[in-house]
KEBA-18391 format. One record per residue (C-alpha): x, y, z. Coordinates in pm, 1 decimal. Layout:
% KEBA-18391
         c1         c2         c3
          X          Y          Z
...
% end
This chain:
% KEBA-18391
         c1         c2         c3
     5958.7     2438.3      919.9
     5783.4     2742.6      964.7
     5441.3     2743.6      941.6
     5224.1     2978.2      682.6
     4916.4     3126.7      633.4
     4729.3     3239.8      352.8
     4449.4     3487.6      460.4
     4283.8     3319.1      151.2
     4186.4     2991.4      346.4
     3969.3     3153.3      610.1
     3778.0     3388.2      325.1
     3540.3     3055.5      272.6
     3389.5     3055.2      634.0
     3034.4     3149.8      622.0
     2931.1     3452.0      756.8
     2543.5     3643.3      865.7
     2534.0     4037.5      819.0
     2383.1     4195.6     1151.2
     2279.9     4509.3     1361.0
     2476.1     4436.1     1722.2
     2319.4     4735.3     1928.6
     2363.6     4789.1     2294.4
     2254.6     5095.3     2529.1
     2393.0     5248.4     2879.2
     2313.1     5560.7     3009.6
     1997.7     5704.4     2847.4
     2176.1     5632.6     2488.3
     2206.4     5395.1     2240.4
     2448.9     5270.8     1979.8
     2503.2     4990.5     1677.8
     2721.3     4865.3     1438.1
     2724.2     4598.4     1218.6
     2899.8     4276.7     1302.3
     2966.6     3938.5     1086.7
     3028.0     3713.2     1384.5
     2715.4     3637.4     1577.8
     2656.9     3265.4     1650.3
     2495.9     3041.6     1872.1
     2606.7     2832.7     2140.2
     2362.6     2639.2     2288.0
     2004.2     2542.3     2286.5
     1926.0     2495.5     2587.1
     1979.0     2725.4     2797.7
     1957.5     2981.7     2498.5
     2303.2     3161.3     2451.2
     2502.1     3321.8     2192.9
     2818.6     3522.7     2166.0
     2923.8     3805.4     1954.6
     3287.8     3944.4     1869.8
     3297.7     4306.4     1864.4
     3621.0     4532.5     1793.8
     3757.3     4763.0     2112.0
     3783.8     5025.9     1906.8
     3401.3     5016.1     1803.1
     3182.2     5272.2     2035.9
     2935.3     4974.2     2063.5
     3177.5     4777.6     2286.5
     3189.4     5052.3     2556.2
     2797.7     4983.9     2558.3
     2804.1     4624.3     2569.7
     3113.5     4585.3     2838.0
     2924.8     4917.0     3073.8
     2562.8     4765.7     3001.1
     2631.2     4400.6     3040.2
     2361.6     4374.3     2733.0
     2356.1     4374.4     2349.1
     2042.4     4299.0     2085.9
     2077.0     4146.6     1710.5
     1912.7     4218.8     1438.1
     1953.1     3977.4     1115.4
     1915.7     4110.4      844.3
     1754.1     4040.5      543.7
     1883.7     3992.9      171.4
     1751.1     4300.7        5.6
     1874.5     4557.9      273.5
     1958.7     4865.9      154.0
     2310.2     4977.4      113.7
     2236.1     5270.2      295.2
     2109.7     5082.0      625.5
     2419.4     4896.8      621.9
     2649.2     5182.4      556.3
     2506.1     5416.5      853.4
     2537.7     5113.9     1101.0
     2846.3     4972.2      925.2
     3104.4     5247.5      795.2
     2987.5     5580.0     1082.2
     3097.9     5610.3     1448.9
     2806.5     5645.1     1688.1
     3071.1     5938.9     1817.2
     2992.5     6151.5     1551.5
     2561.0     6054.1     1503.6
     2323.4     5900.8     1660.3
     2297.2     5567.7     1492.7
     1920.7     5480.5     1540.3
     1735.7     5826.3     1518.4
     1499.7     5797.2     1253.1
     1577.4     5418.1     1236.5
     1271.4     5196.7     1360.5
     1363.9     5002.1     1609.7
     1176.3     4761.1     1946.2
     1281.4     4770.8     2270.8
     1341.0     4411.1     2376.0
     1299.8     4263.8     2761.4
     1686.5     4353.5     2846.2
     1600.9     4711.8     2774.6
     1865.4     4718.7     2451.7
     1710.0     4860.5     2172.7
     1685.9     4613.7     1797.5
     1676.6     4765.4     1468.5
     1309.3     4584.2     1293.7
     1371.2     4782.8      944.3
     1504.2     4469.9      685.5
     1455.8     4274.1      975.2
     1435.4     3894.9      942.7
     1448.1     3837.9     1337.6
     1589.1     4024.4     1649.2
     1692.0     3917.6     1971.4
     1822.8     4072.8     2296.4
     2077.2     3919.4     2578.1
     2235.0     3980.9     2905.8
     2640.2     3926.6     2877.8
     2748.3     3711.4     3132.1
     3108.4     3656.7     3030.9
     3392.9     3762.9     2806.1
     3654.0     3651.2     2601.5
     3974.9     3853.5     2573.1
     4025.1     3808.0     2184.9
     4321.2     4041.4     2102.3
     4179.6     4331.7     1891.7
     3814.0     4167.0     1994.0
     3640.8     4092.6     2255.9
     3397.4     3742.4     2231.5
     3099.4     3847.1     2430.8
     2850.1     3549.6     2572.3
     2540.2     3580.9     2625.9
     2196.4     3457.7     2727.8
     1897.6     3536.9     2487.0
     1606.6     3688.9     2719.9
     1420.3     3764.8     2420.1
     1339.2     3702.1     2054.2
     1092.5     3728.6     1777.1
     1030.5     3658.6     1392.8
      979.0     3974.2     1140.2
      927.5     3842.5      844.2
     1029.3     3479.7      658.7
     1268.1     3672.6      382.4
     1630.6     3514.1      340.2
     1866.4     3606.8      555.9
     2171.5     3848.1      410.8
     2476.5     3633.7      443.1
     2815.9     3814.2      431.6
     2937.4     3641.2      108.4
     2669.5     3811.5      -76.7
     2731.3     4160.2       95.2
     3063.6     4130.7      -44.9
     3015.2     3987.0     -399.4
     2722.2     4249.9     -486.6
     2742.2     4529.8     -239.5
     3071.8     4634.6      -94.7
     3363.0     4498.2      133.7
     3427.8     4459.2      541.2
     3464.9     4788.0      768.5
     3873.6     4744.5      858.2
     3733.0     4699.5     1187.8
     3543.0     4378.3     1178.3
     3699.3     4014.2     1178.5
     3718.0     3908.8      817.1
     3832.4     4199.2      726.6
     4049.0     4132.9      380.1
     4333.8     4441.2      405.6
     4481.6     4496.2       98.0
     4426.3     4211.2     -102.6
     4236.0     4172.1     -332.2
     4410.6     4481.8     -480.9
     4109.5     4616.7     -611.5
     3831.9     4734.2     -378.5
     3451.8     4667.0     -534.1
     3293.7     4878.7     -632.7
     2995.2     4928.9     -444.7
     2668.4     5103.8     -598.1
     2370.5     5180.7     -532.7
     2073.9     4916.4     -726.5
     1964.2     5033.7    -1039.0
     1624.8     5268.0    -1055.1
     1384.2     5097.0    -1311.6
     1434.1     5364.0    -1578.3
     1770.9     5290.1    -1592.4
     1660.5     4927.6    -1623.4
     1489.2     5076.9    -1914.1
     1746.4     5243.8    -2069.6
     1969.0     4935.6    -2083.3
     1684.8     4729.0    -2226.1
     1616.5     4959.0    -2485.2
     1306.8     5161.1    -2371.5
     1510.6     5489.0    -2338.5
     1759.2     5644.6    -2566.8
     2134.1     5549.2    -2399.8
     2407.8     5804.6    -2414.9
     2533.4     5895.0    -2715.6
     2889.3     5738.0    -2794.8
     3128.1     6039.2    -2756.2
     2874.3     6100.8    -2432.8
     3006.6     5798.0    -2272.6
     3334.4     5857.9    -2367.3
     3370.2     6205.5    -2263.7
     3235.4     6073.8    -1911.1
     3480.1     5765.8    -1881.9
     3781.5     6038.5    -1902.5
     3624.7     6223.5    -1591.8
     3801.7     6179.0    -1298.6
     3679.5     5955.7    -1018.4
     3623.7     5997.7     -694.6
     3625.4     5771.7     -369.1
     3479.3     5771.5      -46.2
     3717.6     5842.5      241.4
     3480.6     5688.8      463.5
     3353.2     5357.0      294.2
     3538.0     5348.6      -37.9
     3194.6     5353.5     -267.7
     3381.0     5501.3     -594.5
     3145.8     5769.1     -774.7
     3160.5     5701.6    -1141.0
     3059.4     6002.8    -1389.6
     3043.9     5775.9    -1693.5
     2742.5     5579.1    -1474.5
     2643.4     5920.3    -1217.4
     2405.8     5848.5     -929.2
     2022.0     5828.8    -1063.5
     1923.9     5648.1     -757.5
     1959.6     6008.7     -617.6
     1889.6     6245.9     -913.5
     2298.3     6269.1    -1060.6
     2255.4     6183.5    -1431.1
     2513.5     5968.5    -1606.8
     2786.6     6233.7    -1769.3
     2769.5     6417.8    -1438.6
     3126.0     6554.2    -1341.3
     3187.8     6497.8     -942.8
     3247.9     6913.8     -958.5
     2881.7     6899.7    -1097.8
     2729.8     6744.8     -840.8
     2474.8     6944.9     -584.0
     2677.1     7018.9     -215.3
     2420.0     6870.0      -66.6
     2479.8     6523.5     -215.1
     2566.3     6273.0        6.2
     2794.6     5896.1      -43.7
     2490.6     5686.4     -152.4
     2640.4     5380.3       47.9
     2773.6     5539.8      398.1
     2627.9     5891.9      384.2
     2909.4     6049.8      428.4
     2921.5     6453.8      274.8
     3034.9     6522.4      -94.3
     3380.4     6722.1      126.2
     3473.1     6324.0      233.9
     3584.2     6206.5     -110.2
     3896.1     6203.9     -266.0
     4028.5     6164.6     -612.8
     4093.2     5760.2     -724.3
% end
């Protein structure tokens, strides 16, 4: 009998969010990565699997060197969208993003930071559409004592895997979360009755607007709920919306969305 799998059973395994960064050549990249784990003690070593495709494995396989960054639980969306859902091809990752240099040389992201760490690779693991990278730690400190961000929590409140990471899902479940931006306090307001809400036919003019997705992370902008994280009112078409405005999760221009 044949066996079978159901993608379903492997869904359970706990997972850390992270910053994997790596530099070669007078640059520097990162991405995010779910599988970062220890594996032993003494000496200290860990190993990370990163996707071919990913511009940060051409730093870590030509550098022989990679830093982590864990994250923390109440990391913006944004953070995790520039690192998680853009290719260091097309920006550069860290400008603008604080960051230490650690003894290996690599670059670690300290904003949301819970620790970081830095390595030198000294083997592989041919993984298929991965490669398993091992490492030895040369370096490592303590940020702050917040709770790390684990990856079942990304995905129940904030969003779903890039298609290039390991647990990525595919199609199922059919329908992608919705991921949005937290709420500003006066809509907190609003809902608990400090502000005037929309008016009735308001809310139902807005909930026959068409919707729009992101190419790039697939964050769904909502007129019926708008943007007032970044100044787009609830009611506010997508045609309505400034050019400037960008994806509130990835970053990605208002000409990189599509209609649902």
């Amino acid at each position: 009998m044949e066996a079978e799998l159901d993608p379903r059973s492997l869904w359970s395994l706990s997972y850390g969010i992270f910053i994997v960064t790596s530099s070669h050549d007078g640059k520097a990249n990162g991405q995010i990565a779910n599988t970062v784990f220890q594996v032993s003690a003494e000496p200290p070593r860990v190993a990370v699997a990163i996707n071919k495709e990913n511009y940060t494995h051409e730093f870590i396989e030509e550098s022989r060197m990679f830093g982590v960054t864990v994250l923390d639980d109440s990391t913006p969306m944004q953070l995790i969208g520039r690192f998680g859902f853009r290719t260091g091809r097309d920006i550069d990752k860290l400008e603008g993003v604080p960051s230490e240099v650690g003894p290996t040389g690599c670059p670690c992201v300290t904003q949301n930071a819970v620790s970081i760490f830095d390595a030198n690779v000294f083997g592989s693991i041919d993984a298929g559409t991965h490669t398993v990278f091992i490492a030895e730690v040369a370096g490592g400190k303590v940020l702050s004592d917040a709770k790390p961000l684990t990856y079942a929590a990304y995905h129940d409140m904030k969003g779903e895997a890039p298609k290039n990471a390991p647990t990525y899902m595919g199609a199922e479940p059919a329908a992608a979360p919705t991921a949005r931006a937290p709420a500003t306090e006066a809509k907190e307001k609003a809902e608990a009755g400090a502000e005037p809400a929309l008016k009735a036919e308001q809310k139902g003019e807005a909930s026959k607007m068409q919707r729009y997705v992101c190419d790039v992370c697939g964050y769904i902008y909502d007129p019926a709920e708008g943007d007032p994280d970044n100044g787009v009112k609830p009611g506010t078409s997508f045609e309505q919306i400034p050019d400037d405005w960008v994806c509130p999760v990835c970053g990605a221009g208002k000409d990189e969305f599509s209609p649902e």
